[in-house]
C-alpha positions in Angstrom: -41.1 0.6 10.8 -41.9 4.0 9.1 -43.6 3.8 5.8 -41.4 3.4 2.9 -42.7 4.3 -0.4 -41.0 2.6 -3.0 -38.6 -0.8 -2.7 -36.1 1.7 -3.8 -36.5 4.0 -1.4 -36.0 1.1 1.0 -32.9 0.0 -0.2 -31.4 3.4 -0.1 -33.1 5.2 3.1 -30.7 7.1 5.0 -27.7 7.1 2.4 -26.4 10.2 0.4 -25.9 10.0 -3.5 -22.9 11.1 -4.9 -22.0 11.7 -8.6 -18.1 11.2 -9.2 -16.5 12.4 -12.4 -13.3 9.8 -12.8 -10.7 8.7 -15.2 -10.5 5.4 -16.1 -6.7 3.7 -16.1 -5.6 0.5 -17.0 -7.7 -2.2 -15.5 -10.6 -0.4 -15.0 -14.0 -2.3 -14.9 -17.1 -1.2 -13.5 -18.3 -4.7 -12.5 -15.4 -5.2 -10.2 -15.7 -1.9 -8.6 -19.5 -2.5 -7.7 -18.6 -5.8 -5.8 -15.8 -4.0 -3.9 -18.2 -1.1 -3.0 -21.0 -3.7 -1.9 -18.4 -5.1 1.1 -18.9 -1.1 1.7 -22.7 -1.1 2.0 -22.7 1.3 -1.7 -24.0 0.8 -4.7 -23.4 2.1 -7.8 -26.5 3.3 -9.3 -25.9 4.6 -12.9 -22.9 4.7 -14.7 -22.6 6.6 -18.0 -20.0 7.6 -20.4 -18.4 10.7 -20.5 -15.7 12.4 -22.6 -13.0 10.4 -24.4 -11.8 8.2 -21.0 -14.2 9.3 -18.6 -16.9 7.9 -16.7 -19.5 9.2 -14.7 -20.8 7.1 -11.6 -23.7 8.1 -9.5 -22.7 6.0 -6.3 -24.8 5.8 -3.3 -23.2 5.5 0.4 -23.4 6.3 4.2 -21.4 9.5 4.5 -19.1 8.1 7.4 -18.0 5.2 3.8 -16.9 8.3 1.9 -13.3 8.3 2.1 -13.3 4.7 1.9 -15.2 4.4 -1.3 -13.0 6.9 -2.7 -9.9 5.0 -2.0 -11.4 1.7 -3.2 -12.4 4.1 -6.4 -9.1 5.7 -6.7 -6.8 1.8 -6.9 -8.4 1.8 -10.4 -9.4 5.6 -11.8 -8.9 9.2 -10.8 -11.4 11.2 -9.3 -12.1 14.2 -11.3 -14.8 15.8 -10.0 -17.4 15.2 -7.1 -21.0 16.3 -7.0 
């Protein structure tokens, strides 16, 4: 096992962070969309307000999960923006 410096850094080695811009709709909860995302093997690790409607999720995933994170994101807000 390579040295790992931080538990955090464990939990997270080899996945990509992503920060997603989306547009809440009806339904939305960011509670439910982190257990759907754990059957994925991602995690969301900050969420944070933006404008009026918005939120702004810093998710992190294996790259081959992408468009399946996305899809699980999109049943309950648009994706504005991707970073």
């Amino acid at each position: 096992m390579k040295h790992i410096s931080t538990y955090f850094d464990f939990l997270y080695e080899g996945k990509k962070q992503y920060v997603y811009t989306v547009k809440e709709e009806k339904g939305f909860n960011v509670f439910d969309l982190l257990n759907e995302l754990k059957k994925l093997n991602a995690e969301i690790l900050n969420n944070a307000p933006g404008k009026k409607g918005e939120t702004v999720l810093t998710i992190a995933l294996d790259e081959s999960a992408k468009p399946k994170v996305e899809n699980v994101i999109e049943k309950t807000a648009k994706i504005l923006n991707v970073e």
